[in-house]
N, C-alpha and C positions, 0 to 999 in steps of 0.2 A: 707435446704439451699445448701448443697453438694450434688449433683450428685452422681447416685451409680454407680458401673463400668456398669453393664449393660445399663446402657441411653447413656452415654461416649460411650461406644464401639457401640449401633445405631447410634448416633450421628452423629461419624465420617466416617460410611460408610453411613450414607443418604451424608453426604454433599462430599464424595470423589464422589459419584453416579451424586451428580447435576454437579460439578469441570468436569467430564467425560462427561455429555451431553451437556452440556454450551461446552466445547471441541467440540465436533462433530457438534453441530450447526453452531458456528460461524465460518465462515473460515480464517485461520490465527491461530497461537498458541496464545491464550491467558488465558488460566485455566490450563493447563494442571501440571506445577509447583503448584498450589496449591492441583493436584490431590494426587500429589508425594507426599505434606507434611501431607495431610491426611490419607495417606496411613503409613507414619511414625507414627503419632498418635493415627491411629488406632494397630497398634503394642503395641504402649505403654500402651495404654490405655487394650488390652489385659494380658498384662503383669503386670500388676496392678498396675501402676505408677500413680500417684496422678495427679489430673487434673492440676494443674500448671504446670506439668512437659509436659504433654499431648500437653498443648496450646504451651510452647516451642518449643516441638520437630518439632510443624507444620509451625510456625514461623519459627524455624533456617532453617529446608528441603527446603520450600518453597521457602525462600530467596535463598540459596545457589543453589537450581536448576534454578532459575530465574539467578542468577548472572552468574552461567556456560554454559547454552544453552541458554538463549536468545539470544548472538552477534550470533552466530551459528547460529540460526535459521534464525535472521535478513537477514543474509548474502547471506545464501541460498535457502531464502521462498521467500523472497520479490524480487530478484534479478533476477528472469526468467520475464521480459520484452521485448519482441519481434519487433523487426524492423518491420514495415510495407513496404508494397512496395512504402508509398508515401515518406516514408522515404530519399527514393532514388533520390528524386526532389530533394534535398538541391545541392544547387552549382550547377546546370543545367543551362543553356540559356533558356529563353522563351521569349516568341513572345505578345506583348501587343495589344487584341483584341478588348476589349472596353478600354477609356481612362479611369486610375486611377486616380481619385481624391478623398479624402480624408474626405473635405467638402461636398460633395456631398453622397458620400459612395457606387461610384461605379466604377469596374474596373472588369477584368477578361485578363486571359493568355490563352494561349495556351503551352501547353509541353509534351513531350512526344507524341502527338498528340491527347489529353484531355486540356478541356478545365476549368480553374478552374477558382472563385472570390478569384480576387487579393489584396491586400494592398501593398504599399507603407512602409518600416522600418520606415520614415521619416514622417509624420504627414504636412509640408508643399513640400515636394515633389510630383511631379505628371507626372502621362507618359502618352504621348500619343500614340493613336493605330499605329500601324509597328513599336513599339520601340522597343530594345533587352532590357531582364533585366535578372539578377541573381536571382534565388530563396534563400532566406537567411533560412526563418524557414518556418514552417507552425504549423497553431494558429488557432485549429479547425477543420474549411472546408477550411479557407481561404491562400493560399499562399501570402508569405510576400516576397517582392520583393524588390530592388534595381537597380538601373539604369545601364548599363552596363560601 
């Protein structure tokens, strides 16, 4: 029924080994805190601490490594998101090449001196060609526009 230390101490280094390859597979930190509390349990469980104490120690590690480096890691992993150049279109003047309409689902600009499929912000607004409009967002491929 109990566990002898030797299975305990494989145990926890199979499952630090899977915590560490699940780690390198996925990209993003998401095992790596259960790697740490295996790593703690497998100590314990070397030192011949009783399995309840073992699943503790992986349990308390675990958590408290998740509780201190995850905002960390959030902050800093996730947060390299890079402007694009069309980035740059927001708040520009463009030049309305085909009429945008809405119901229809057709429309295109000219900016920068590229030519994009437009929308209208407004769903019953509609421009037609040689109109000036502001680019507000873009939603896709398609620049979102507004009348000037």
């Amino acid at each position: 029924m109990f566990a002898s230390q030797g299975s305990m101490t494989a145990a926890w280094v199979v499952l630090m080994i899977v915590f560490l390859v699940v780690e390198g597979i996925v990209p993003g930190l998401v095992s790596i805190w259960f790697a740490l509390g295996s790593l703690a349990a497998l100590i314990s469980a070397m030192l011949g601490a009783q399995v309840w104490l073992q699943a503790l120690w992986f349990v308390v590690i675990s958590l408290a490594a998740l509780a201190v480096t995850r905002p960390l890691a959030k902050k800093y992993v996730n947060s390299r998101t890079q402007a694009t150049n069309a980035d740059m279109l927001i708040g520009q003047e463009c030049i309305v090449k085909e009429p945008i309409d809405a119901l229809r689902g057709t429309g295109a600009v000219t900016v920068g001196g590229k030519e994009w499929t437009a929308r209208c912000n407004s769903a019953e607004e509609t421009l037609e060609a040689g109109a000036v409009a502001v680019v507000e967002r873009i939603e896709g491929v398609k620049l979102i526009v507004k009348r000037k």
